[in-house]
TIZA-454907 format. One record per residue: x, y, z of N, C-alpha, C in turn; residue in one letter. Coordinates in steps of 0.1 Angstrom, whole numbers, plus 2048, in hexadecimal, padded with zeros to 3 digits. Example, Ala and Ser with C-alpha at 12.3 -4.5 7.8 and 13.67 -1.06 7.14 Angstrom:
% TIZA-454907
8847C784E87B7D384E8847DF84EA
8807EA8478897F584788180084FS
% end
This chain:
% TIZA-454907
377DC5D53385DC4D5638CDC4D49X
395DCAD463A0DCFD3A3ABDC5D3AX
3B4DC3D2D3BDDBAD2F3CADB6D3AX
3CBDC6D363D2DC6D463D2DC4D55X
3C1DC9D563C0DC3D613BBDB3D68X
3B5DABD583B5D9ED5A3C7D96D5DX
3D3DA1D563DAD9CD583E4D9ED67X
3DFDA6D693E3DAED793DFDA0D80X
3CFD9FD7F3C8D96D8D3D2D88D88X
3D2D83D7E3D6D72D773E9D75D80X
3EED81D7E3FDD7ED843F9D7CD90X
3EFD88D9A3EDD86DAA3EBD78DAEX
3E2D72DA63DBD63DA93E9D5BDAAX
3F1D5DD9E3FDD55D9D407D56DAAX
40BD64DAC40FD62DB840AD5BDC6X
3FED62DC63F8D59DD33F9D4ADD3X
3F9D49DC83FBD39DC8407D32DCDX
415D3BDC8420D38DCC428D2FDBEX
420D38DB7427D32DA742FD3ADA0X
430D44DA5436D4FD9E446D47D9DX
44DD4CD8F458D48D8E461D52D8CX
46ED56D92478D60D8E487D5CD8CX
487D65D85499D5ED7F4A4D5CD8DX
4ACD52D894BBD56D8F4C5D56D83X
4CED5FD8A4DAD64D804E5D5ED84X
4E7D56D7B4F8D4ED7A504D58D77X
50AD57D7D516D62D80523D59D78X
524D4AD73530D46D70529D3CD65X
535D38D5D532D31D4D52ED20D51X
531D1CD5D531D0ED5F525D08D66X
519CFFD5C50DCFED5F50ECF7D6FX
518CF2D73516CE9D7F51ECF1D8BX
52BCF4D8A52ECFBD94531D0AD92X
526D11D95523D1CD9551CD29D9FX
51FD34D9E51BD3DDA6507D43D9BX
4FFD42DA94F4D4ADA54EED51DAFX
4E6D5DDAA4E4D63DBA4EED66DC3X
4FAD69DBD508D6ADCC50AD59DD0X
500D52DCE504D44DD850ED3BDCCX
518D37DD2522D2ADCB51AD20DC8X
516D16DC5507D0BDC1510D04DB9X
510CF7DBD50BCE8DB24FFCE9DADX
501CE8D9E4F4CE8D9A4F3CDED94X
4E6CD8D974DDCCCD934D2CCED8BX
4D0CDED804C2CE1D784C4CE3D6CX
4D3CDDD6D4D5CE4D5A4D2CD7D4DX
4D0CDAD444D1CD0D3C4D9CCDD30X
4E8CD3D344F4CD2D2F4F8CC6D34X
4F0CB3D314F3CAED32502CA9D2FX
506CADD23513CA5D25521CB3D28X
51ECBCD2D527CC3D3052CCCAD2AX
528CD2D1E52FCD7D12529CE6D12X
522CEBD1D51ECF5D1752BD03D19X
534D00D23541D06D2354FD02D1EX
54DCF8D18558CF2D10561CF8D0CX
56ECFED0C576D08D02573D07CF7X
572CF9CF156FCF8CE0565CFBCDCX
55BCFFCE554ED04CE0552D14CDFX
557D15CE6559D29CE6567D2CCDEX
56DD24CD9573D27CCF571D25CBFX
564D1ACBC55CD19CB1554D26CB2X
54ED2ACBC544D31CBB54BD3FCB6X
556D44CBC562D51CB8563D4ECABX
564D3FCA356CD40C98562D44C8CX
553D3EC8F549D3AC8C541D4CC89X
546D51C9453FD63C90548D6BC8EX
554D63C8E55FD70C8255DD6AC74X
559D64C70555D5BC65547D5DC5EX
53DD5AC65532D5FC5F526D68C67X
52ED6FC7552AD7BC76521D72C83X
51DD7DC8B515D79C96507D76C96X
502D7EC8E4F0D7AC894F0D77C7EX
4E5D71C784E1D6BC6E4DFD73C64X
4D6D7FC664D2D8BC604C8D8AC5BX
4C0D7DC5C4B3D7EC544ADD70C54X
4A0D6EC4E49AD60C4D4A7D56C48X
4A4D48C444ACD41C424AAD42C31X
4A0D44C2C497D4AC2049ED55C1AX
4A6D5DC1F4A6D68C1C4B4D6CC16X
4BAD6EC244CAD6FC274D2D68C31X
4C9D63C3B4CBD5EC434D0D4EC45X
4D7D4BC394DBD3CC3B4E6D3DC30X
4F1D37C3A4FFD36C3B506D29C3FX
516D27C35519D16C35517D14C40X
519D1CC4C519D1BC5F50ED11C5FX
502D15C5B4F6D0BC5A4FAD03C4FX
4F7D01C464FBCF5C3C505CE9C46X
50DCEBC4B517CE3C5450FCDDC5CX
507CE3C66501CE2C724F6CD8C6EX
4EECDBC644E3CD4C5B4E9CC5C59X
4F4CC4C534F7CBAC4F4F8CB3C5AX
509CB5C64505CB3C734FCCABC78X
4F3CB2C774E7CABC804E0CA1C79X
4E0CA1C6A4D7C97C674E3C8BC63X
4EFC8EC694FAC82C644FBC7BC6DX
4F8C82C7D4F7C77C8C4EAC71C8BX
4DFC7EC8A4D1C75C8A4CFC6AC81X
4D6C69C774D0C5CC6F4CAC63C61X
4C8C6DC604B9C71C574C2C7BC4BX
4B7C78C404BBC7FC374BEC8FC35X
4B3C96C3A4B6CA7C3C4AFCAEC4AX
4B8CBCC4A4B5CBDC5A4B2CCCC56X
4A9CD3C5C4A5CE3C5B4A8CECC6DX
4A9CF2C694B1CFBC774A6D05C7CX
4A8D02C884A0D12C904A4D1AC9CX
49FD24CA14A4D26CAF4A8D1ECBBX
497D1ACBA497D14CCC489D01CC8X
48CCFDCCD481CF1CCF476CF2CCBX
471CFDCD4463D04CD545FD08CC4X
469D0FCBB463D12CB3467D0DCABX
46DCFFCAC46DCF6C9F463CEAC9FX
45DCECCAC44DCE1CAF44ACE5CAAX
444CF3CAB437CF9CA4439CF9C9BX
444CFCC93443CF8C81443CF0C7BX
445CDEC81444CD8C81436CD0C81X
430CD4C8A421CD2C8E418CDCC80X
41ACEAC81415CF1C7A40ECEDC6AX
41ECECC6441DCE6C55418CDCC54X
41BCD2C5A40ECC2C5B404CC2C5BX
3FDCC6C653F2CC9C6D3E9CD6C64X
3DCCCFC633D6CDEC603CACDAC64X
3BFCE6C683B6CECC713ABCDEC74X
3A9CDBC7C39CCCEC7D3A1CC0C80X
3B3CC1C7A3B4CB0C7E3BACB2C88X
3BBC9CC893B8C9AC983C9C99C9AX
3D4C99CA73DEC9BCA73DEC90CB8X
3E7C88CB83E9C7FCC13F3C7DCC8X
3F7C84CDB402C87CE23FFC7DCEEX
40FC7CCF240DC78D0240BC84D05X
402C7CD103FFC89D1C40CC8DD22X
416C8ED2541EC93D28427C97D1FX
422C98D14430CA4D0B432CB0D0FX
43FCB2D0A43FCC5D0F435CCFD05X
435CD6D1042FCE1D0D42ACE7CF9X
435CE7CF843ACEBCE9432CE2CDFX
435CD8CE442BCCBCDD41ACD1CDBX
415CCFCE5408CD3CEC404CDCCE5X
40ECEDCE540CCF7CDE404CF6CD0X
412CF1CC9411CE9CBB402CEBCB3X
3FFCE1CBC3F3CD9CB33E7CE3CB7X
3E6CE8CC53DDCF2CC83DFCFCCBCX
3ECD02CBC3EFD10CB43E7D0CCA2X
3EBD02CA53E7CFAC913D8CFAC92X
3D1CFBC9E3BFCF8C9D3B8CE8C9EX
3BFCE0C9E3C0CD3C9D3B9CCFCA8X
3B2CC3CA93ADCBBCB43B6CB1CBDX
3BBCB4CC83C3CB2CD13C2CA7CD8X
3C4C9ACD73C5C8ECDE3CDC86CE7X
3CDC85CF53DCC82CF73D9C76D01X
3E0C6BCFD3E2C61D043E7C60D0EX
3E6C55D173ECC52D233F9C54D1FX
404C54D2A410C56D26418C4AD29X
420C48D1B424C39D1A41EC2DD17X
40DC33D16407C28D17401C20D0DX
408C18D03407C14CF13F8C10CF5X
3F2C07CFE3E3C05CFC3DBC0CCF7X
3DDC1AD023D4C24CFE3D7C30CF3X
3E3C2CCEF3E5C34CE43DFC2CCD8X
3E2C1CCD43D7C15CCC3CEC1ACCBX
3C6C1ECD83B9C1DCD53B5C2CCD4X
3B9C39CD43BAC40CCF3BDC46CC0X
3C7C37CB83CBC3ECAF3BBC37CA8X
3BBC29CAD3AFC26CA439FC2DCA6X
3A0C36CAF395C3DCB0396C4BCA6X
3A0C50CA93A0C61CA43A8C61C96X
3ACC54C913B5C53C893BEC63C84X
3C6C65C923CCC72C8A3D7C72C84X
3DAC7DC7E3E4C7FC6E3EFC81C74X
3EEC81C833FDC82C883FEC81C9AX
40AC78CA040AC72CAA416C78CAEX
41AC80CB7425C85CC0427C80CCDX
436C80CCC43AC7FCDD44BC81CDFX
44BC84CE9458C87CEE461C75CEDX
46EC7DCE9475C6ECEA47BC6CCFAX
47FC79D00481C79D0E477C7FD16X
46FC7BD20466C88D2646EC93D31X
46CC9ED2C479CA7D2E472CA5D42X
462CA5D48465CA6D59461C96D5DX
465C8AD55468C7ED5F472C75D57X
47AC7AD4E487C78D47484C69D45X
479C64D43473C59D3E475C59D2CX
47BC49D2647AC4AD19467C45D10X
467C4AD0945BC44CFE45DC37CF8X
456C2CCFA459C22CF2458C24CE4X
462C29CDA45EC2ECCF45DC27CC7X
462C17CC745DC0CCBC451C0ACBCX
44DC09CC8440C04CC842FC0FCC2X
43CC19CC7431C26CC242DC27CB2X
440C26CB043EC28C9F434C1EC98X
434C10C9C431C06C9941CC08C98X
418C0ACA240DC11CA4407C1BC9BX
412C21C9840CC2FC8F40CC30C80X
419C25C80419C21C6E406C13C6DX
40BC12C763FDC07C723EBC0FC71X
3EBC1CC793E0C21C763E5C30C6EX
3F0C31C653F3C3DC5D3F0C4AC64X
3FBC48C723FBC55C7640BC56C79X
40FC67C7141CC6AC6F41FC6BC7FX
42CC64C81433C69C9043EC70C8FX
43CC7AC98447C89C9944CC81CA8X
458C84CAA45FC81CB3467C8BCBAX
463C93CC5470C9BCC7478C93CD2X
483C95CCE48FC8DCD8499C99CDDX
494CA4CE1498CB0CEA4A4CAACF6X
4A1CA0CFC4A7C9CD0C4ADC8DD04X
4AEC8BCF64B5C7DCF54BEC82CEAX
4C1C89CE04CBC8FCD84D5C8ECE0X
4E1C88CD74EBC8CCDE4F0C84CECX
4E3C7CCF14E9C77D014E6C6ACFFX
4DCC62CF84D6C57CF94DDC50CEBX
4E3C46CEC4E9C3ECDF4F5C3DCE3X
4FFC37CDD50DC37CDD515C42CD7X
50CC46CD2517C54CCC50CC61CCDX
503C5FCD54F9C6ACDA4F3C6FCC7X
4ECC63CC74E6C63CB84D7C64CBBX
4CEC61CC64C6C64CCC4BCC55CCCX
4AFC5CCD64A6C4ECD94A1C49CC9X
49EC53CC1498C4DCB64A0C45CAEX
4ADC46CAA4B7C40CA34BCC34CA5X
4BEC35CBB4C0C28CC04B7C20CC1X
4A8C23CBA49BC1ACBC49EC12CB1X
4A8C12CA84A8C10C9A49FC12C8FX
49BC22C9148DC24C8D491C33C83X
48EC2DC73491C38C6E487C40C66X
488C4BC5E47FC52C56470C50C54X
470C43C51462C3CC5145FC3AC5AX
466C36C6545CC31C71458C3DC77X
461C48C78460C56C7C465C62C77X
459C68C6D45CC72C64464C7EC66X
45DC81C73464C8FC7646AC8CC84X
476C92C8647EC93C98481CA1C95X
480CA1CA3484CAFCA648CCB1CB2X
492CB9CB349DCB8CBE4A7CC7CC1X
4ABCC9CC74B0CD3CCE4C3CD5CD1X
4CACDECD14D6CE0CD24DDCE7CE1X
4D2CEBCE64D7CF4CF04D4CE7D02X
4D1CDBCFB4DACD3D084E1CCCD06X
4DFCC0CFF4EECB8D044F6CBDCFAX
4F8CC4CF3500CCACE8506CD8CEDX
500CDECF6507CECCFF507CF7CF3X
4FFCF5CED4FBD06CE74EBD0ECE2X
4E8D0FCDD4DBD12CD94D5D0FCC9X
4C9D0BCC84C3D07CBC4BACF9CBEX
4B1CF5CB54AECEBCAE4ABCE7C9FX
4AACDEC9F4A7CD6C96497CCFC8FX
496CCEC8148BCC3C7D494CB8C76X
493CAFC7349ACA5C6E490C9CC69X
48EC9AC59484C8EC5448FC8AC44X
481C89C3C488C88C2E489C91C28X
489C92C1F489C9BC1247BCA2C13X
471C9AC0C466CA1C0B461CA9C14X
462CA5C1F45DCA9C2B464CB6C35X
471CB5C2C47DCC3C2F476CCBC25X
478CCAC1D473CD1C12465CD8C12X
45CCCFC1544ECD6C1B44FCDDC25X
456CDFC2E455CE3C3B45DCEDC36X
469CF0C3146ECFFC2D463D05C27X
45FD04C21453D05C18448D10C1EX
443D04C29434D09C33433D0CC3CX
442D06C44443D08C54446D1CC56X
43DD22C5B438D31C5F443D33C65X
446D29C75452D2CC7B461D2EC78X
462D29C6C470D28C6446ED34C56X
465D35C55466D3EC4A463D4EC4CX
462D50C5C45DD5BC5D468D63C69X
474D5AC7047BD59C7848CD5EC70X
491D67C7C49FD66C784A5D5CC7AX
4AAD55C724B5D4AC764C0D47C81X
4C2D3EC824C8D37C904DAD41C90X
4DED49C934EDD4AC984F4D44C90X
4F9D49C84508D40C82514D3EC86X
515D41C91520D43C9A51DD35CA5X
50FD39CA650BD29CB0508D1FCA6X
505D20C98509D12C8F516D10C8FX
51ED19C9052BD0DC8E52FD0BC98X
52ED13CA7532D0ACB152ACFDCB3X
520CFBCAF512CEBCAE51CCE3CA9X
522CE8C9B527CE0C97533CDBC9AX
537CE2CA1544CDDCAF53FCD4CBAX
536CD3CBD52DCD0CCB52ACC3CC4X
523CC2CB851ACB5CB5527CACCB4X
538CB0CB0542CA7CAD542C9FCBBX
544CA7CC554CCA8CD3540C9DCD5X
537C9FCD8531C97CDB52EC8ACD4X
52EC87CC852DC7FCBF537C72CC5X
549C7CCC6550C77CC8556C70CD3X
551C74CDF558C77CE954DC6BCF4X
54AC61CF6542C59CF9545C57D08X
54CC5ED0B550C5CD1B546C66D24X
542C6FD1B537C7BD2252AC6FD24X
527C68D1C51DC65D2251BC57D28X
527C4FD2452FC47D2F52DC48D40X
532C54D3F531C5DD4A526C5ED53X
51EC63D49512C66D4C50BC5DD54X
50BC52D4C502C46D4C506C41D5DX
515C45D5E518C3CD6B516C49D79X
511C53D7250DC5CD7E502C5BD80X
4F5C58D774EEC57D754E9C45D80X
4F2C40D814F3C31D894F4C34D94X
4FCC3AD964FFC3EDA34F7C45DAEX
4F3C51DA54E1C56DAC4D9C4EDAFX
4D8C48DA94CAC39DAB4CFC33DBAX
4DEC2DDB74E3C28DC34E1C2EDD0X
4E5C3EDD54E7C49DD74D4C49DDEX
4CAC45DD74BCC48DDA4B7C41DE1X
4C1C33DE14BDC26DE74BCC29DF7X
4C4C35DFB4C5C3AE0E4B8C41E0DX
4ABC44E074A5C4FE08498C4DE01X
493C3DE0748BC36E0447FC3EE04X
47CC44E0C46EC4EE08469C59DFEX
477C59DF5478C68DE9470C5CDE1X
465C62DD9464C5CDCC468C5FDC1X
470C55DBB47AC5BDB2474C52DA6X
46FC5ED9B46CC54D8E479C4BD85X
473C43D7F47DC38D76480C43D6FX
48EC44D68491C46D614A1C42D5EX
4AAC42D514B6C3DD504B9C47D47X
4B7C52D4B4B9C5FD444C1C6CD50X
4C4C75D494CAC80D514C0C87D58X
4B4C85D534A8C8DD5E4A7C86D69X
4A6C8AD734A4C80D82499C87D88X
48DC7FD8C484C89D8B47DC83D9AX
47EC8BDAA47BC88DBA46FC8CDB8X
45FC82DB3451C8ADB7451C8FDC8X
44FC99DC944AC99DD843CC9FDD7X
437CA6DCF424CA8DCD421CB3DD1X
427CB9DE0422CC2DE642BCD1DE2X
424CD7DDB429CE6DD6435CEEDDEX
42ECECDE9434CF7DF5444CEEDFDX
43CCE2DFB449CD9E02456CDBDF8X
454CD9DE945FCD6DDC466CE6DDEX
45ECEEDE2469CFADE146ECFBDEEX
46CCF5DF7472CF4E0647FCEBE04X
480CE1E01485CDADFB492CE1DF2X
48CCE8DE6498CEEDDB49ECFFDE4X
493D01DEA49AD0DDF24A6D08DFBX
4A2CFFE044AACFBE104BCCF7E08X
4B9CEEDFD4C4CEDDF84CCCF1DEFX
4C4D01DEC4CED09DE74D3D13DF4X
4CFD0FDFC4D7D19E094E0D0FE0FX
4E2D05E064ECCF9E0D4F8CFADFFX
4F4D00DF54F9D01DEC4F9CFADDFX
4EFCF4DE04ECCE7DD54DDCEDDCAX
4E0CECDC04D3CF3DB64CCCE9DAEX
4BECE8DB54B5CE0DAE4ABCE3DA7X
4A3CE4D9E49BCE2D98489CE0DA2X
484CE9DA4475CE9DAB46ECEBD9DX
467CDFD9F45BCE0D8D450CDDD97X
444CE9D9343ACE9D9942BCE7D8BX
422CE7D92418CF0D87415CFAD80X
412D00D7640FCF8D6C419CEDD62X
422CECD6742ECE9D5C42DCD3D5FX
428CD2D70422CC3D6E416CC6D75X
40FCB7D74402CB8D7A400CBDD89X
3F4CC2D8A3F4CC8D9E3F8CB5DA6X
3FCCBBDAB3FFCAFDB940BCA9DB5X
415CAFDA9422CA3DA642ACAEDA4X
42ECB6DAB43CCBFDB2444CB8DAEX
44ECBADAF45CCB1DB1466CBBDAFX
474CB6DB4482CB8DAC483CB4DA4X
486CB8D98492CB6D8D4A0CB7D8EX
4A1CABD8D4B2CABD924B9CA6D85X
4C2CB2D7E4C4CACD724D5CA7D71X
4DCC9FD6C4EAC9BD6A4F0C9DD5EX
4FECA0D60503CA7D56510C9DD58X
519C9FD4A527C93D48531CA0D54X
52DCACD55538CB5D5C533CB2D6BX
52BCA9D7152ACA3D7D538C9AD82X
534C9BD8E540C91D9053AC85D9FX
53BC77DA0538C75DA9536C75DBBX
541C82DBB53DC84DCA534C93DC9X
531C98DBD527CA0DB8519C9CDBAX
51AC8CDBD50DC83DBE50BC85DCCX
516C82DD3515C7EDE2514C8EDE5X
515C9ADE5513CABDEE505CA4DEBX
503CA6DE14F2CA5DD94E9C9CDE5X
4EEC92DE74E6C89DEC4EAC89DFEX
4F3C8BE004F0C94E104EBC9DE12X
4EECA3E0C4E2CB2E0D4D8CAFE0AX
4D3CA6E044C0CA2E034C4C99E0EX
4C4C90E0E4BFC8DE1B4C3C8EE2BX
4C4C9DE2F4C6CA8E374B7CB2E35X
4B5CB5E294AECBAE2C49CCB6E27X
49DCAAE23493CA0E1B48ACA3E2BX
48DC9AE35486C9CE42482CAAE49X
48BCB3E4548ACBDE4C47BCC6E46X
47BCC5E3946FCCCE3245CCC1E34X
462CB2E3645BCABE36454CB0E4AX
459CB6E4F455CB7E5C452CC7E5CX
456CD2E51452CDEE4E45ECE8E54X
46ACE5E59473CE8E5D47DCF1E58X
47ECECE49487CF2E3F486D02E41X
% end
């Protein structure tokens, strides 16, 4: 069997399975009340938590920002590709996060792996919750490293891991992007300075939303450079545009321009979307009522769950809201039935969590509003029963 046709059978299998995933097309600029597929939809999947991804002030930085320094970068950041647009944005981000210097990339994904990359080399041991994302995982795989991953959340067993494998570096999410659960990060950091293992922190789902001025989980832990060398973090959610970030010290910026493959071999981030960032990181910085907001939409769901005592709905005090229901076939019965009611949710299946923990992802945004809670939650439970009996 030839590549292609191992990869013929691997899509068939996928479908048979009922994993196959295909796009829908958003027809309008507004992540919550919008047209996709021809259908009008509340959407509940975006992670434009604080509402900014259609902002006017974002689309008028972003106009001012590419008549200014042009729409692409033109080149590595090495090369030609770095512009005050970044220098601003850099600063920015390492002036909310707390930290001395901040390096820029596309997307999450490829500021892990250079992150992971340049630290990490071939044989050592590398130490994750089990539930990080993906990108995390990648990381340490793509570097050759020996892969260790603790229970999730679980400081016991991460002790006892670190004192077993003693590895040169300990990762985890500061939010987990599918049960919007936080990391106890004191306790982690605390752990890892004591057996000399660097902690990378990405705060993807806490940037921006988590702190008083959305300075994030690691900042609000009161936990800085030393306790946690490297964070990493992302722009295209609660910030409403696209990019991320690494954020440490000096040396460690400096080394990583240096070694990190993904930054040195990459065209540079948009300067048109660095200086709208740097429109986004103000608004948000400033504007404390987005996540004010949030917080009290986010109360109100819980409240809102209390009619609908049989959903299992994980802890969290975050914008992820995460309904396990387990069963594959049921969770898209479920997200189907209530996008023909007009409500858009989030079906996260396998591979993306473990087999038997389906769920909705139900995510909240500051452009919610509270009878945006109440469609949401009569419509689930209208059709919560109806799939549970195979009806939907």
């Amino acid at each position: 069997m030839n590549a292609r046709q191992r990869l013929a059978l691997r899509l068939e299998t996928h479908r048979a399975d009922r994993r196959e995933r295909l796009h829908r097309t958003r027809r309008a600029s507004s992540q919550t009340r919008t047209r996709v597929d021809d259908h009008d939809v509340l959407a509940f999947c975006s992670n434009d938590y604080l509402g900014l991804s259609d902002d006017p002030r974002l689309a008028t930085a972003l106009h001012e920002g590419a008549r200014r320094y042009g729409t692409g970068s033109g080149g590595a950041h090495l090369i030609s590709g770095h512009s005050e647009a970044h220098d601003a944005l850099e600063e920015a981000i390492a002036a909310l996060s707390g930290r001395p210097r901040t390096l820029l990339f596309s997307s999450g994904y490829q500021a892990n792996l250079a992150a992971i990359s340049a630290v990490v080399q071939k044989g050592d041991h590398v130490l994750q919750d089990r539930l990080n994302h993906a990108s995390l995982l990648d990381g340490a795989v793509l570097a050759g490293a020996r892969l260790t991953r603790y229970q999730h959340n679980d400081i016991a067993h991460l002790a006892h891991c670190l004192t077993r494998d003693h590895p040169v570096m300990t990762i985890c999410d500061g939010v987990f992007s599918m049960e919007g659960d936080q990391a106890p990060l004191s306790q982690i950091a605390r752990a890892c300075h004591e057996h000399d293992s660097l902690l990378m922190v990405d705060d993807a789902h806490g940037f921006g939303v988590v702190g008083a001025q959305g300075q994030g989980c690691v900042a609000t832990a009161g936990l800085g450079t030393e306790d946690v060398p490297l964070l990493t973090g992302t722009l295209g959610k609660a910030f409403g545009t696209q990019g991320a970030f690494i954020s440490g010290d000096d040396d460690l910026i400096n080394a990583l321009t240096q070694f990190a493959r993904p930054y040195l071999f990459t065209t540079g981030l948009s300067p048109a979307l660095a200086w709208a960032s740097v429109a986004a990181i103000a608004i948000a910085r400033d504007e404390g009522w987005r996540r004010s907001h949030l917080n009290a939409l986010i109360a109100y769901f819980h409240a809102r769950m209390a009619s609908l005592p049989e959903a299992s709905l994980l802890p969290s005090t975050t914008p992820i809201q995460s309904i396990v229901v387990g069963d594959e076939t049921r969770v898209m019965a479920l997200a189907d039935a209530l996008f023909e009611r007009g409500i858009m949710v989030g079906a996260i299946r396998p591979p993306t969590v473990a087999p038997g923990s389906a769920r909705l992802r139900i995510t909240l945004s500051a452009a919610h509003t509270m009878d945006d809670i109440d469609q949401l939650m009569d419509h689930l439970a209208v059709v919560w029963p109806m799939t549970m009996a195979g009806t939907a």
